[in-house]
Each structure stands twice: as C-alpha cells, then as structure tokens.
C-alpha positions, 0 to 999 in steps of 0.5 A: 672443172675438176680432176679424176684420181686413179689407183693402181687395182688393189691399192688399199691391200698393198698401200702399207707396201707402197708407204715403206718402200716409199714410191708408188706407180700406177697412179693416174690422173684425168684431167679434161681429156688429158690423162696422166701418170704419176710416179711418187717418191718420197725423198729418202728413197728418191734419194736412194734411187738417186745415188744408186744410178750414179753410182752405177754411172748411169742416169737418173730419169723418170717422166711425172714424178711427184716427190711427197712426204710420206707416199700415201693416199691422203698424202697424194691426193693433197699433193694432186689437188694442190698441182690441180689447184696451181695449174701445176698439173699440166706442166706434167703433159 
C-alpha cells in the first residue's frame, strides 16, 4: 500500500513564499479511498499564530496540522511518509 501527495497547483512557483512565512495549505494526501488535507506549520509561525489568537481572547484551532522543521517539499514529503510509515497518518480522519 502506498500513499499519494498532492500540492496545491503551482506550488513549485510560490514554494520559497510558503518556506518564509512558514505554513502551507492545500496539501492533500490519498491514502486507500481516504483523502486528507493537511496544514503545515513550522514552530516560530505556529507559535506566532498561537499567541496571537490568545492575545485577541479567541482560540487557536485547525484540523490536520502537521508541525515541520522548515515548511518545504523535502521537509513535507519526509514528514508525510514518516506519518504513512507509523500508521500516524489515519489518526488525521
């Protein structure tokens, strides 16, 4: 069984965009019939994102965020093949 990645269309021209402000949406994983989105963040701007809706008294909450390194292709596809490899990659359904 494998899995399939998915970048958002054009990705390649804005990835050095996605990489400085340090989240990326769009991603999408199949998996069997499943599929799933996925919101990658890196820590300083999920941090950032973090502080700021508390600081606004609201909550911070977003369904499949995957917290990376650097918010990169080789980064992501590590990171979605390491969640594929653990069975981690379910627990996103």
């Amino acid at each position: 069984m494998t899995f399939k990645l998915i970048f958002p269309e054009n990705y390649d021209e804005y990835a050095w965009e996605a990489e400085a402000k340090g989240y990326l949406t769009g991603v999408t994983v199949t998996v069997k019939e499943l599929t799933i989105s996925l919101l990658f963040y890196d820590p300083v701007r999920l941090a950032q994102d973090i502080e700021e809706m508390i600081s606004l008294n609201q909550v911070f909450a977003e369904k499949n965020v995957v917290v990376v390194s650097n918010v990169n292709r080789i980064t992501i596809e590590t990171a979605v093949a390491s969640l594929f490899g653990t069975g981690d990659i379910y627990r996103l359904t």
